[in-house]
KETILO-358541 format. One record per atom (N, C-alpha, C, O): x, y negated, z. Coordinates in steps of 0.001 Angstrom, whole numbers, padded with zeros to 6 digits, always signed. Each point is the difference from the previous one (the first is absolute). Layout:
<robas>
XYZ
...
</robas>
This chain:
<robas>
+003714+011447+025525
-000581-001296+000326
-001487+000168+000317
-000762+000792-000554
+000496-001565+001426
-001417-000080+000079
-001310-001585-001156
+000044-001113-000523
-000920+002251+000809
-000368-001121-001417
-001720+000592-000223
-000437+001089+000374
-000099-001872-000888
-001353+000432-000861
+000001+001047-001030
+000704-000204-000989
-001570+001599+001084
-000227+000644-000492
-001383+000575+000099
-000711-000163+000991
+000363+000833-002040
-001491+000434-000133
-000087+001443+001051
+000977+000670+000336
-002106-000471-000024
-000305+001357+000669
-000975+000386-000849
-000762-000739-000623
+000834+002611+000611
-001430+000536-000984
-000418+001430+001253
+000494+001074+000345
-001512-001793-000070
-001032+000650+001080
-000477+001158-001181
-000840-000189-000880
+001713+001576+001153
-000456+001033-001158
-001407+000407+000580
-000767+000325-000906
+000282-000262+002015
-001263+000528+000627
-001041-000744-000799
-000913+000613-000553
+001025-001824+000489
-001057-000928-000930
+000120-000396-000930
-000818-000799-000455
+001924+001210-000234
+000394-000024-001691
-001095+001555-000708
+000018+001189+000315
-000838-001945-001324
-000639+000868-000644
+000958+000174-001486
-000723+000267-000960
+001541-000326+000774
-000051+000402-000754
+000181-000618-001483
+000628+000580-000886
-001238-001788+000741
-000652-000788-000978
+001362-000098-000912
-000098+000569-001087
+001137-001094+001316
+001405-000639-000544
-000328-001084-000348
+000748-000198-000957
-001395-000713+001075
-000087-001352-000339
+001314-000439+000401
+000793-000448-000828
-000523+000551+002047
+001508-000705+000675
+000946+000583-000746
+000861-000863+000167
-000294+001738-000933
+000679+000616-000548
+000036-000875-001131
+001171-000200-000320
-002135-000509-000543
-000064-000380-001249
+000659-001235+000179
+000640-000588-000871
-000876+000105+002383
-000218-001343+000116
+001639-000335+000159
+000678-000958-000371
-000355+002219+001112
+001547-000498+000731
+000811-000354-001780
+000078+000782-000947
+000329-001976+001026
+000830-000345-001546
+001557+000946+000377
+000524+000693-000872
+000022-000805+002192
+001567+000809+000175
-000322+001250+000024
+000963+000728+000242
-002502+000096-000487
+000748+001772+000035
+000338+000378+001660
+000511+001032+000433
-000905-002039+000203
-000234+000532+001281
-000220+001415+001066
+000592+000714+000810
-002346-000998-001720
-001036+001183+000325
-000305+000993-001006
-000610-000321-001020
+000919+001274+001195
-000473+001038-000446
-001451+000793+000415
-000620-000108+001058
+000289+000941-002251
-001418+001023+000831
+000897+001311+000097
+000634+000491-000935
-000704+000016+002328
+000360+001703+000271
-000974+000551+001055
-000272-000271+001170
-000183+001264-002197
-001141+000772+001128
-001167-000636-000426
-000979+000380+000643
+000795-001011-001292
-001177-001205+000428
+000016-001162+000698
-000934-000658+000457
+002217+000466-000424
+000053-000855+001551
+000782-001171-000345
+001184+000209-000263
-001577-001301+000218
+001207-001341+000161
+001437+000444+000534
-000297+000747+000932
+001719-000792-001007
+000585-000050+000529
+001550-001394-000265
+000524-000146-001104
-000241-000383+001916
+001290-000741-000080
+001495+000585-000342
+000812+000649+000659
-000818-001021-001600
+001076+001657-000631
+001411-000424+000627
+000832+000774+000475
-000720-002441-000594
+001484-000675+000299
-000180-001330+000477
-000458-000931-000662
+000947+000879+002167
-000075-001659+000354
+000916-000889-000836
-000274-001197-000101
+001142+001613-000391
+000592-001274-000870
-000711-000321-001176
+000155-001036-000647
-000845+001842+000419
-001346-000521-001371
-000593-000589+000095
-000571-000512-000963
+000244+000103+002638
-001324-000591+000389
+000426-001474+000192
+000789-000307+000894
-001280-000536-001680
+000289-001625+000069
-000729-000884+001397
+000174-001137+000440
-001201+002482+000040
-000597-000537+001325
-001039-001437-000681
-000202-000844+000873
-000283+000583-001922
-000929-000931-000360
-001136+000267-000175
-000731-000818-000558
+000213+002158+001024
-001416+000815+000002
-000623-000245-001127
-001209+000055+000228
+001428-000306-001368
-000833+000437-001365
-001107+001189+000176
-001165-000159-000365
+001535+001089+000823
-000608+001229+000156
-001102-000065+001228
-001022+000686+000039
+001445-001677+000987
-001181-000037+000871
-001698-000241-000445
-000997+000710+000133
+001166-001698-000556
-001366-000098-000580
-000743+000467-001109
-001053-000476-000424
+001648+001392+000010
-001077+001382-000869
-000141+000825+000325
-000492+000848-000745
+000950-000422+002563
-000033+001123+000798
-001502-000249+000250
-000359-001009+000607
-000742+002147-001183
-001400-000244+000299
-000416+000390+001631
-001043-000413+000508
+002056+001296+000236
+000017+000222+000976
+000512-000694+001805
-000300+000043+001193
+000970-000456-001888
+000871-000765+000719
+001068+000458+000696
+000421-000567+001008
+000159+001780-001578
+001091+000940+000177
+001641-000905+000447
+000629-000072+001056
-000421-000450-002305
+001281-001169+000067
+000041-000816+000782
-001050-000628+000131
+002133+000256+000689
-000269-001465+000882
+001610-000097-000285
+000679+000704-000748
-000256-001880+001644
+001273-000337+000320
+000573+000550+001372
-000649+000158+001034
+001926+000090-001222
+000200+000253+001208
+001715-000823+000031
+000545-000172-001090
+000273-000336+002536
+000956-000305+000094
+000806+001485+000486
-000393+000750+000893
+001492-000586-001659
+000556+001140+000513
+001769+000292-000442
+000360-000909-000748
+000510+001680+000958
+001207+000147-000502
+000217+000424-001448
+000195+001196-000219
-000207-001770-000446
+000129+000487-001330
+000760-000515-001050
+000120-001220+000117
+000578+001794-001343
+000954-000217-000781
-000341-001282-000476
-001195-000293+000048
+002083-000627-000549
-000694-001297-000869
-000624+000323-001215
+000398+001038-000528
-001211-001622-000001
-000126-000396-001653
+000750-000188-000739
+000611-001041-000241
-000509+002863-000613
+000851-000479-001063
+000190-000234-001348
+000620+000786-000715
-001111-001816+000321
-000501-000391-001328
+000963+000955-000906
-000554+000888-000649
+001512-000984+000598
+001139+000304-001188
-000637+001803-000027
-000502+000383-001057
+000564+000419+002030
-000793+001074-000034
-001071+000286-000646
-000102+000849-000885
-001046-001808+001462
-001406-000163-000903
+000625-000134-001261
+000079+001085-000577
+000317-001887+000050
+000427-000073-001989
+000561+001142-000124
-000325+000547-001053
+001038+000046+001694
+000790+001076-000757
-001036+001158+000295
+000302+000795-000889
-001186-000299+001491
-000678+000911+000347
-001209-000431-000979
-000585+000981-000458
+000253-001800+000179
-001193-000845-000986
+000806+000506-001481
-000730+000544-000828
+001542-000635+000636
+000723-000061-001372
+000045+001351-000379
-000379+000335-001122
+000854+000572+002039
+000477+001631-000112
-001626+000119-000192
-000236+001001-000677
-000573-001470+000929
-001212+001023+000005
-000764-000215-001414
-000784+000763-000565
+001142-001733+000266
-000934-000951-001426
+000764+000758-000650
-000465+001023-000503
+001915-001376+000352
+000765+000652-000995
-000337+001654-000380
-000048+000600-001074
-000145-000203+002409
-000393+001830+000091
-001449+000193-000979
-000244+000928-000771
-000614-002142+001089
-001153-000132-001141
-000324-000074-001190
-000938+000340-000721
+002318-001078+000616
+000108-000462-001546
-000580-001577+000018
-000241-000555-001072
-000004-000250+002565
-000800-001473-000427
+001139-000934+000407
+001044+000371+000537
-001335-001494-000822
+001015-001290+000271
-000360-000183+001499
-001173+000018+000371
+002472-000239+000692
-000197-000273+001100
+000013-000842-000047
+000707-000706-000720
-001869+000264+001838
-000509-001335+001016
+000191-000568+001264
+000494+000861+000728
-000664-001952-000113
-000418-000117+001016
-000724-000874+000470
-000013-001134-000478
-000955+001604+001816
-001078-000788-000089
-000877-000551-000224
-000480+000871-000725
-000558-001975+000693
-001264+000336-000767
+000242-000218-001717
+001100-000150-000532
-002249+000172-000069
-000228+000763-001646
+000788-000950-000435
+000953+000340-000701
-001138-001620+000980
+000480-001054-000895
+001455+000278-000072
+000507-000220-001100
+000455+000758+002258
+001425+000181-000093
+000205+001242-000903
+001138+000224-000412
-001802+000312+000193
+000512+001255-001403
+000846-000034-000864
-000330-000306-001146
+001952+000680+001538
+000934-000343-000796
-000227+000560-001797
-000581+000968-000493
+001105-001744+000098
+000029+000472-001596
+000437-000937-000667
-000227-001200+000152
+001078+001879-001164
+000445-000936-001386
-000569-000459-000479
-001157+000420-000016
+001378-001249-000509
-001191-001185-000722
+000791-000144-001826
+001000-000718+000004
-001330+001241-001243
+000229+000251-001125
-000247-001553-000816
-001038-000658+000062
+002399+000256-000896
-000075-001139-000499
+000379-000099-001271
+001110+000275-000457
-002433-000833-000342
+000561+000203-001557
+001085-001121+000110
-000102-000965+000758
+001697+001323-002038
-000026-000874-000036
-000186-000602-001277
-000480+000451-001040
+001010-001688+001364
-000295-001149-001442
+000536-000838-000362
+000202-000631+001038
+000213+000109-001788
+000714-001078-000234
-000369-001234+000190
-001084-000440-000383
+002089-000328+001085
+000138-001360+000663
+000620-001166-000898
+001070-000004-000609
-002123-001057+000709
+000827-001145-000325
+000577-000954+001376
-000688-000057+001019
+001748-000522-001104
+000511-000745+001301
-000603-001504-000016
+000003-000856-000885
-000521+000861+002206
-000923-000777+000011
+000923-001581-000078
+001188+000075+000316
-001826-001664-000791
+000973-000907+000315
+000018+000103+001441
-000880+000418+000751
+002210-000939-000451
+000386-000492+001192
-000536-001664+000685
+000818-000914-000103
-001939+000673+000653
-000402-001174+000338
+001089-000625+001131
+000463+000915+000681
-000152-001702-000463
+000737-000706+001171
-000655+000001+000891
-001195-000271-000111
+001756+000575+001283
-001178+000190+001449
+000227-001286+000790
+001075-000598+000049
-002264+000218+000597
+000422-001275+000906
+000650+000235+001454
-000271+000941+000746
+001069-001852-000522
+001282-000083+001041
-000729-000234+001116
-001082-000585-000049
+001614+001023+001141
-000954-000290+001666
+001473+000508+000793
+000962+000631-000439
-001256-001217+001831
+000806+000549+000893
-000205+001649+000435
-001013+000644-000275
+001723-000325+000716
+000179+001496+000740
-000822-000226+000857
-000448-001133+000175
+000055+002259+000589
-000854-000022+001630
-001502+000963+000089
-000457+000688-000914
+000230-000761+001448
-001110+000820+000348
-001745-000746+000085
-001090+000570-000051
+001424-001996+000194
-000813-001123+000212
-000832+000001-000731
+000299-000035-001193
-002044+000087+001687
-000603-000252-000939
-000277-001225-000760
+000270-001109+000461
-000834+001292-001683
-000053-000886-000901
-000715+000554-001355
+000028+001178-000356
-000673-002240-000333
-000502+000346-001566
+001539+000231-001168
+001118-000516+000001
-001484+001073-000482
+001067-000050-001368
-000682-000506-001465
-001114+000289-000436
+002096-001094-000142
-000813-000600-001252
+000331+000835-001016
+001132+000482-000005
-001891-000224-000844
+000327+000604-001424
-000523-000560-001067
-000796-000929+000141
+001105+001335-001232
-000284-000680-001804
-001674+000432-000115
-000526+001054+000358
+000086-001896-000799
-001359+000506-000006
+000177+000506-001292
+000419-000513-001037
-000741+001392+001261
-000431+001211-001631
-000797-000333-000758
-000778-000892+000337
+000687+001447-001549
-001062-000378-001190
-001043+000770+000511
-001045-000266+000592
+001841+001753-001142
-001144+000972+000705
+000542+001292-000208
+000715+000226-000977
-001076+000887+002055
+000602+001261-000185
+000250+000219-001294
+001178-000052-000355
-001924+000261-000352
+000148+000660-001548
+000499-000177-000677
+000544+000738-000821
-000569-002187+000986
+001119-000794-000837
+001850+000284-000212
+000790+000210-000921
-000770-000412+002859
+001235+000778+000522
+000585+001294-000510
+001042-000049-000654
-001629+001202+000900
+000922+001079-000171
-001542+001302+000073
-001109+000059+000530
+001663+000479-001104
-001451+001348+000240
+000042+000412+001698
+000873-000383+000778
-001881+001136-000479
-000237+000536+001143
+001303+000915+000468
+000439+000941-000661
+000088-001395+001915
+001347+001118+000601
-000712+001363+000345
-001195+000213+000204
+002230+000618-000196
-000243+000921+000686
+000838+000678+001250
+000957-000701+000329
-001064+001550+000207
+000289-000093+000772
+001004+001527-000329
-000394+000850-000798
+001717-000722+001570
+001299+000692-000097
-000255+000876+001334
+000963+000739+000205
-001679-000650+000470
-000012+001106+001577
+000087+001191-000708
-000490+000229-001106
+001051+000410+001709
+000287+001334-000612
-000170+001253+001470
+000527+001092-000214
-000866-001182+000887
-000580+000534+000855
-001077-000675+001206
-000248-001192+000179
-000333+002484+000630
-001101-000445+001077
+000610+000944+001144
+000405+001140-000229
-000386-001920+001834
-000349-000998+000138
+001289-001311+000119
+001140+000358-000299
-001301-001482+000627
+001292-000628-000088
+000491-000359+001142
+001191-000302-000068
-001738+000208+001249
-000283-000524+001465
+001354+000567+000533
+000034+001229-000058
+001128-001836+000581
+000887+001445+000289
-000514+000858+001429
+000649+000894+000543
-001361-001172-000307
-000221+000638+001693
-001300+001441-000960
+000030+001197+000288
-000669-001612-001001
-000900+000942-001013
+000687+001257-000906
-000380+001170+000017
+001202-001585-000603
+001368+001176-000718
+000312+000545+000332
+000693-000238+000989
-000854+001490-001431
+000592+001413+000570
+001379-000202-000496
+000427-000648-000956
+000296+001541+002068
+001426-000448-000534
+000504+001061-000879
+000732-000405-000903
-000965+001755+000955
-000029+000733-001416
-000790-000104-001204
-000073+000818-000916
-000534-001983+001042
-001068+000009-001335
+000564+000202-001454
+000475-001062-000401
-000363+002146-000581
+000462-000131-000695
+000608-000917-001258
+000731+000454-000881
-001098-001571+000961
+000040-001298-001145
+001138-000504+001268
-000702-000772+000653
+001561+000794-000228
+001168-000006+001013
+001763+000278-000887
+001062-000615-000092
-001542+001673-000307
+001133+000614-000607
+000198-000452-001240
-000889-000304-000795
+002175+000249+000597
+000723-000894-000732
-000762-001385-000082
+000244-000552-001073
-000972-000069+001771
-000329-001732+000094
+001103-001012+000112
+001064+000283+000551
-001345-001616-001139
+000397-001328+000390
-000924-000318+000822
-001040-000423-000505
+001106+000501+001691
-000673-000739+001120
-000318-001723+000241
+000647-001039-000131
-001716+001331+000460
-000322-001669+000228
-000424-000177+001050
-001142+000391+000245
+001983-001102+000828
-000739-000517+001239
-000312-001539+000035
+000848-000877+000164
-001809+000738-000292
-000805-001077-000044
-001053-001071+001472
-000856+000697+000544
+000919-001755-000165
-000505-000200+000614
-001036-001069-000660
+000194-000926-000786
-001469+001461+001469
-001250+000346-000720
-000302-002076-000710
-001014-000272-000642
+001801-000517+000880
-000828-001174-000070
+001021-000284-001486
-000356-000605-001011
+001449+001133+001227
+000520+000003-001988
-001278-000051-000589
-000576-001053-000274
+000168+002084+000095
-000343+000160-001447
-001263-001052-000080
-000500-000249-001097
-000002-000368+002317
-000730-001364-000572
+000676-001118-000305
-000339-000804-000869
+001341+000724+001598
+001011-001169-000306
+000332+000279-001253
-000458-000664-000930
+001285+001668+000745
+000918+000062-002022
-001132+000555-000532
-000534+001053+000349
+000049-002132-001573
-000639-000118-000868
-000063+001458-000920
-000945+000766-000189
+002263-000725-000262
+000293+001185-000744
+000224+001147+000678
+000706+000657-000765
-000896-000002+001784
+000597+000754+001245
+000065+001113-000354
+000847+000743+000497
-001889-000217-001642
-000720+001450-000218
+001320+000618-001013
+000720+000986+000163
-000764-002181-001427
+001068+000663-000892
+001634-000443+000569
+001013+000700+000014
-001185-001970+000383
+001290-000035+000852
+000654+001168+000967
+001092+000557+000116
-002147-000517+000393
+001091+001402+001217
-000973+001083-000082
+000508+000873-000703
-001731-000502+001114
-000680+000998-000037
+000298+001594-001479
+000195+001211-000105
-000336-002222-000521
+000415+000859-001960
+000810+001000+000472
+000963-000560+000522
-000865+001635-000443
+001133+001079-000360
+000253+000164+001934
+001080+000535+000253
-001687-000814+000667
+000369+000318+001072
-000782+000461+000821
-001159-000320-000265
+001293+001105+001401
-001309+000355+000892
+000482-000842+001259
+001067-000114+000604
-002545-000508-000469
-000237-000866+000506
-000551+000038+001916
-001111+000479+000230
+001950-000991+000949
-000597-000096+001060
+000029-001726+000815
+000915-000822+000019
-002381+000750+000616
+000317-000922+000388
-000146-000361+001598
-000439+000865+000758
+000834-002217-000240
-000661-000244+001468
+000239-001266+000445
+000467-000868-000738
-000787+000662+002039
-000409-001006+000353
+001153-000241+001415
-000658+000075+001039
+001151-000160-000945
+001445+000164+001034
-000330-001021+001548
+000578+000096+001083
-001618-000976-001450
-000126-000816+000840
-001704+000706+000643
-000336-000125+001178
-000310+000651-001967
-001444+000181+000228
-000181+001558+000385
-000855+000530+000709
+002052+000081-001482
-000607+001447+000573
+000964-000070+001024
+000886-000821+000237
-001552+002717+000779
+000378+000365+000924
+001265+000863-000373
-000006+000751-000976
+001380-000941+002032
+000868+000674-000199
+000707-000369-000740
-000044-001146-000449
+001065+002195+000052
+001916-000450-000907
-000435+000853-001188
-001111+000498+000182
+001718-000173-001421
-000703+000362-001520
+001229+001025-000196
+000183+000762-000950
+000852-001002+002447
+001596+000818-000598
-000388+001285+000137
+000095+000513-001115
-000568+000448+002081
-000040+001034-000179
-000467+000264-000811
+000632+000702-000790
-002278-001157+000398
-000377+000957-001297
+000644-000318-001219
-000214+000864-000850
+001088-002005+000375
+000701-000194-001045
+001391+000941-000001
+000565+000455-000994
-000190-000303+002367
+001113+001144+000115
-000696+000936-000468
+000571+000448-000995
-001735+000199+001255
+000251+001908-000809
-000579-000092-001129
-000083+001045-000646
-000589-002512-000040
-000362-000228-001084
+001944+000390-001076
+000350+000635-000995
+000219-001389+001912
+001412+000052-001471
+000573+001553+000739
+000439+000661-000942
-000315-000007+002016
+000425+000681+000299
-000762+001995-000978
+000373+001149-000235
-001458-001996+000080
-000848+001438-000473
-000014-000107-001533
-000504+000996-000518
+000846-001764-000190
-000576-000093-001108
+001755-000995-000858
+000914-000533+000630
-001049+000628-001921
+000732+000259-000724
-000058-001910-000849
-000389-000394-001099
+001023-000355+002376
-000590-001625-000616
+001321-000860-000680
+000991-000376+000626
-001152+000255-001500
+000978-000410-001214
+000150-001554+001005
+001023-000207+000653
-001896-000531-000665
+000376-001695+000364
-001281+000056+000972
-000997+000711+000116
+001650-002039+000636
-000950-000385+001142
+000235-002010-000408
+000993-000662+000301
-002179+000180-000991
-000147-001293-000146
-001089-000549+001280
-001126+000434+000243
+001912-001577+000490
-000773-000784+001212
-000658-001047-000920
+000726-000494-000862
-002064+000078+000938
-000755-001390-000337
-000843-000395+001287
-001057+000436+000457
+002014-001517-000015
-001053-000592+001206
+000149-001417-000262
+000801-000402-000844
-001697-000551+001680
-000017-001474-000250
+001496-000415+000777
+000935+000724+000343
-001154-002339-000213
+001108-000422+000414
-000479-000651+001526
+000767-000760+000592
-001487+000959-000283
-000120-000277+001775
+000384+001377+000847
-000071+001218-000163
+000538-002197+001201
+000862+001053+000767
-000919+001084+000673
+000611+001057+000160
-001813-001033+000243
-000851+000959+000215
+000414+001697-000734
+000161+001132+000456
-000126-001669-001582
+000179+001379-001519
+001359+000552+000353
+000159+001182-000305
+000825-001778+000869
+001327+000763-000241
+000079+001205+000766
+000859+000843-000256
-002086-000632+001614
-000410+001458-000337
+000006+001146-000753
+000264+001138+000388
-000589-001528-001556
-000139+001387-000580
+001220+000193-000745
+000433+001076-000412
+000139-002351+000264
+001775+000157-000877
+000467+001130+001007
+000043+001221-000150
+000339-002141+001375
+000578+001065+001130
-000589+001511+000332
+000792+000770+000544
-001813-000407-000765
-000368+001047-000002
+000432+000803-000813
+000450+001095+000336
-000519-001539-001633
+000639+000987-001246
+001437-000207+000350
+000491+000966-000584
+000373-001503+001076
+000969-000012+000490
+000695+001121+000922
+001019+000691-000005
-002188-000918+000818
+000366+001087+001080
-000465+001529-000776
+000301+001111+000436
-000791-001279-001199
-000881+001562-000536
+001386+000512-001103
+000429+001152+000068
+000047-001979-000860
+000892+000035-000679
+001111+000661+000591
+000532+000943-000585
-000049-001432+001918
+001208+000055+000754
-000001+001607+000310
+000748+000863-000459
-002114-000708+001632
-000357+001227+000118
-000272+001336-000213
+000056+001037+000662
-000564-001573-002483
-000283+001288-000458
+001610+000712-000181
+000010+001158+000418
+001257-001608-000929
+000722+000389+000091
+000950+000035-001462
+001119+000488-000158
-002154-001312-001002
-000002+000187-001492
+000391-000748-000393
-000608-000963+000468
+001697+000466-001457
+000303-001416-000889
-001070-000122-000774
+000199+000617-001046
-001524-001262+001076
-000661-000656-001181
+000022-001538-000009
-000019-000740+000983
+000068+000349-002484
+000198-001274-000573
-001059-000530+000514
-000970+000757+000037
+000800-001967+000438
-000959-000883+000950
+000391-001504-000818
+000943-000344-000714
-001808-000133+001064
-000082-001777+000102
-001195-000573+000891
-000877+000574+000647
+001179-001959-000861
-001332-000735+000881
-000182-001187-001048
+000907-000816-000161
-002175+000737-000589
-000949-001700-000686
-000742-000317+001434
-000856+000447+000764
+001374-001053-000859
-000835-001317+001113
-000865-001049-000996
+000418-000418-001079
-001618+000113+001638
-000841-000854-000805
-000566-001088+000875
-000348+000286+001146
+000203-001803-001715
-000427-000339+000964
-001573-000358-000560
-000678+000230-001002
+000520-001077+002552
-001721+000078+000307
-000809-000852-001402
-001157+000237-000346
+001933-001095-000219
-000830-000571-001857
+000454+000943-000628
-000155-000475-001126
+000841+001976+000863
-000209+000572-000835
+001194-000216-000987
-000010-000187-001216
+001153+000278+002205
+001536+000044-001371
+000556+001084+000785
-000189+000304+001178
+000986+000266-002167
+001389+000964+001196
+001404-000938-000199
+000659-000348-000979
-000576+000156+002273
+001033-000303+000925
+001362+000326-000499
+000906-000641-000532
-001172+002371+001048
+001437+000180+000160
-000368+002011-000730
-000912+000650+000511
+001578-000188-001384
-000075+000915-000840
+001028+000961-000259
-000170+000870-000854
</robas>
């Protein structure tokens, strides 16, 4: 295919590796001294690396070249961390996969308040609630059940080790403001991904396919709202489910927009 890719003018490459540090896919390598493009399918073609070229070596160029292949980048990212001994990543610092360690503790069950009734829909509107005494009064400070970083599913490496043997959680991202309780309700005891089906770019099935296909996933739980926008990401884990090729135990909580589940 033809497509956007970087060029490295070795005549005016000094040398430096800045672009090397910069490329997040493992792109560029230093050999000889020299910038080089090791693999066009590494190259996402989004020039990260252009602008720390002090030379101006890198440019773009349109030309015949393999696509972008993400699933490559993770697995070539993973083999190499692992070869290190560090937790693989991807992308900038903040995505640094890693387990996240949770004391635990003992729980009291909180009362059950009655939630107020509203129609279904997507429509905006205020929602009424009980006016509170006061936090403290209520219940001590929550905490929070994430048990890994990062949660974004397009951010997750799909070998990340906190994968194996998981209860999966695919989540679309406006739950967990809607359900009150969301954290110990579904998050507790699961690794957690989420998205936005209407807002992000693209379908969530492939990378959820080599997510169950690579890794060792006991259950796959869906939490999305109840407007039809969200049934995106049901269908996605659907299709990822179908694909990978595996019987795992699945469901779908639907929640709606005041904050009850639906359907469980």
């Amino acid at each position: 295919m033809v497509r956007k890719i970087i060029h490295i003018d070795e005549n005016s490459c000094n040398g430096c590796g800045l672009c090397a540090s910069a490329c997040h896919e493992g792109a560029i390598k230093m050999i000889d001294g020299k910038a080089k493009l090791m693999r066009d399918d590494y190259c996402d073609g989004l020039g990260d690396c252009l602008p720390v070229c002090p030379t101006g070596a890198i440019t773009f160029v349109e030309r015949e070249a393999a696509a972008y292949d993400e699933q490559a980048v993770l697995r070539a990212k993973y083999e190499a961390h692992k070869a290190e001994g560090k937790t693989p990543h991807h992308g900038c610092p903040g995505s640094n996969a890693h387990a996240i360690a949770r004391e635990v503790r003992a729980e009291k069950e909180p009362a059950q308040a009655k939630s107020p009734c509203g129609c279904p829909g997507s429509n905006a509107r205020a929602l009424s609630r009980p006016k509170a005494v006061s936090d403290a009064a209520v219940a001590p400070e929550a905490q929070s059940e994430l048990m890994q970083w990062p949660v974004q599913i397009k951010l997750v490496p799909v070998n990340a080790p906190y994968f194996d043997g998981a209860n999966l959680l695919v989540a679309a991202d406006c739950t967990a403001f809607s359900y009150a309780d969301f954290h110990r309700k579904f998050i507790k005891n699961h690794i957690a991904v989420i998205g936005c089906p209407k807002l992000d770019e693209g379908d969530y099935t492939e990378k959820l396919t080599a997510i169950l296909q690579n890794n060792n996933i006991k259950s796959v739980k869906v939490v999305r709202m109840e407007v039809p926008c969200c049934g995106g990401i049901e269908h996605a884990v659907k299709r990822a489910l179908q694909q990978s090729g595996k019987f795992i135990p699945w469901q779908v909580v639907v929640i709606s927009t005041d904050g009850r589940i639906l359907e469980d």
